[in-house]
N, C-alpha and C positions, 0 to 999 in steps of 0.2 A: 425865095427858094428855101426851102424848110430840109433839113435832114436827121435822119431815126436818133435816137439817143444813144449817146456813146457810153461803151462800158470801159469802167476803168482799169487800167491794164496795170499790169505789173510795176511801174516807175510813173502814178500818176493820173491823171485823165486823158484819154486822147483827145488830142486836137483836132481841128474842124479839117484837115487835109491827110486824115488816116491814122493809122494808129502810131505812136511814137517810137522810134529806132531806137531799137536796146542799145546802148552802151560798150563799144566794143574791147573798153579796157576792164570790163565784168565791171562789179555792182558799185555805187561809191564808197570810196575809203572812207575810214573814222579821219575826223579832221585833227591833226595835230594840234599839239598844245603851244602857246607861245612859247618862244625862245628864250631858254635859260628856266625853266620848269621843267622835272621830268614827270617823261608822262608813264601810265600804268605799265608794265612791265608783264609779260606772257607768264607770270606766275604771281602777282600779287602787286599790291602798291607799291611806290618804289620805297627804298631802304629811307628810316629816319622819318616814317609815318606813321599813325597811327591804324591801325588794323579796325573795321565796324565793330561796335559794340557788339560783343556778342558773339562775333565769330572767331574759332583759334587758327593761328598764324599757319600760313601753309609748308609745306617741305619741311618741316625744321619744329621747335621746342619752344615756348616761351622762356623766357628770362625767369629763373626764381624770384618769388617775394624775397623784401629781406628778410632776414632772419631764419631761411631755411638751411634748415642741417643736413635732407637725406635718407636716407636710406641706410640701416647698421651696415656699417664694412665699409661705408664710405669715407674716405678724409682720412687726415695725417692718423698712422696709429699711438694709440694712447700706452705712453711710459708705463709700464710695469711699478710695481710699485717694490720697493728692494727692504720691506721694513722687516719680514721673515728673518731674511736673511742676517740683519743688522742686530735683532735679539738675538738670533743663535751664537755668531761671532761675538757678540757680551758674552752671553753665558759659559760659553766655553772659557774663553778668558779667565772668566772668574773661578771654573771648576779648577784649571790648569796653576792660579792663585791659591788657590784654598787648598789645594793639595799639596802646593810646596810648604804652604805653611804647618796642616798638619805631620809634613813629614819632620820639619826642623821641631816641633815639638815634640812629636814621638821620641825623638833622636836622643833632644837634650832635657827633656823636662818630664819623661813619661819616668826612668828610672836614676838617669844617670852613673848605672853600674855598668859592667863593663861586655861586652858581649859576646857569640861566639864568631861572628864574620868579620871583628874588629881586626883591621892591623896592626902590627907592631908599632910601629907611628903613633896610630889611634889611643892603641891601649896605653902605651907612655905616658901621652897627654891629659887622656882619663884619667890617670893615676896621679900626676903631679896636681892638677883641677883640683881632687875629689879631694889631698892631703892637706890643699892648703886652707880648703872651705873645714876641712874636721879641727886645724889647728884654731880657726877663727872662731868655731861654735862649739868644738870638743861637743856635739852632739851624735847623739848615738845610731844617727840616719847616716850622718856624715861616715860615721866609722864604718858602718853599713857598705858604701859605698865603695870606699876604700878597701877594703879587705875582698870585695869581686874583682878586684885588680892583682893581688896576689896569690902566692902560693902558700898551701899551708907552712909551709916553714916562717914564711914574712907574715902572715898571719897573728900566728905568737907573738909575733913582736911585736904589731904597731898595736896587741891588745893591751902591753906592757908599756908600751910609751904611753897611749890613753890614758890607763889608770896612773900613771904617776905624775902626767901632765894634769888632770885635771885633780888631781889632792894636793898636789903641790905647789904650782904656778896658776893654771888657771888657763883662762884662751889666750889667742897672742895673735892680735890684729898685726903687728909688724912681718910675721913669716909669710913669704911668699916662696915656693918650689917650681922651677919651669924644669920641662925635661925634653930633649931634642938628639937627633943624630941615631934613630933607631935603626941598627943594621940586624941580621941575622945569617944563620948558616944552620940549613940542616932543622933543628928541633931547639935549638938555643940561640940568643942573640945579647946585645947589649945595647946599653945606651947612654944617657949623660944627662944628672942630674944638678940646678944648681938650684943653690939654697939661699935665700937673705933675711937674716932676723935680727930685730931691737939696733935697726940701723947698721950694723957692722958689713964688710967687704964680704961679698960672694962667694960662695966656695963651690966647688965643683965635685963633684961625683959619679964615680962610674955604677950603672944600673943593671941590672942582669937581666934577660928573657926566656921564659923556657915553656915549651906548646905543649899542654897537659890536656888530657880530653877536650881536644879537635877545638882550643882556644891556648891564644896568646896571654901569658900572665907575667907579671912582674916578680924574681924571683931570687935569692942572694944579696939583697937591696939592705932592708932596713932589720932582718939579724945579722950583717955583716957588714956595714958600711965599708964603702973603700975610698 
């Protein structure tokens, strides 16, 4: 007994007793993978494999090469640099230097005569300085000096000491004049001068001060010692 030829169905060839009974638990499964291997994962191979050649990894980013940096703005930001700032704070420094210096120079080495916003203090000490550098040099700058510390009355006289010191004796490294204690009242004050020459004991003297156009001058002093 012969029968027609059978078409192949869905799950195969039919068999010689009718076509084959579908499958009532639907189509066959993918056969799992042995135990202790994972197998492929509903989104990609599993973690810890490599991805096909070729193809980029799914959901998600590849891993940087090394050596990549980015994108500007990315990553720790970059130190400022503070060296502006470092020469300015010099420079100032040194302006705020160089201006004390020219002012101690101005002060003491531009004239050394006596001024008009001098103290009474000031002026004293001006005056005993500039006496004792004239007795040293009896030079006629030193006198110079000296006499913007007095009044014309004391004037006259340290011109008379001058001339008679220097025809007579000569300069005298041993004199030294300090003057201190400058008090005042009013337009007049005093002070206290003392004296050491050619080695002998100190002697003391009273000074006189009196405020002559809108400065402090030394005045009753050396035409009148007391």
């Amino acid at each position: 007994m012969t029968y027609p030829p059978q078409q192949p169905g869905p799950y195969g060839p039919q068999g010689p007793y009718g076509p084959p009974i579908p499958n009532p638990y639907g189509p066959p499964q993918q056969q799992l993978p042995p135990q202790g291997q994972p197998g492929p994962g509903p989104y990609g191979p599993p973690q810890g494999q490599p991805m096909p050649y070729g193809q980029p990894p799914p959901y998600g980013y590849a891993e940087p090469p090394p050596g990549y940096v980015g994108p500007p703005g990315y990553g720790p930001p970059q130190r400022k640099k503070r060296t502006g700032l470092v020469i300015g704070v010099v420079i100032a420094v040194l302006v705020l230097v160089g201006a004390g210096i020219g002012a101690y120079f101005v002060f003491f080495h531009q004239s050394g005569q006596n001024s008009a916003n001098a103290t009474p203090q000031q002026v004293v000490a001006g005056f005993a300085q500039s006496y004792t550098s004239l007795a040293h040099s009896l030079s006629t700058d030193d006198l110079a000096k000296v006499k913007s510390y007095l009044c014309a009355t004391d004037q006259t006289a340290v011109q008379a000491i001058y001339d008679h010191e220097k025809s007579a004796n000569g300069a005298d490294k041993t004199f030294t004049m300090t003057a201190s204690g400058a008090t005042t009242t009013g337009t007049t004050g005093s002070f206290t001068l003392v004296i050491t020459d050619h080695g002998n004991q100190p002697e003391s003297h009273k000074g006189g001060l009196v405020r002559q156009n809108s400065q402090w001058l030394v005045c009753n002093t050396l035409a009148t010692p007391n």
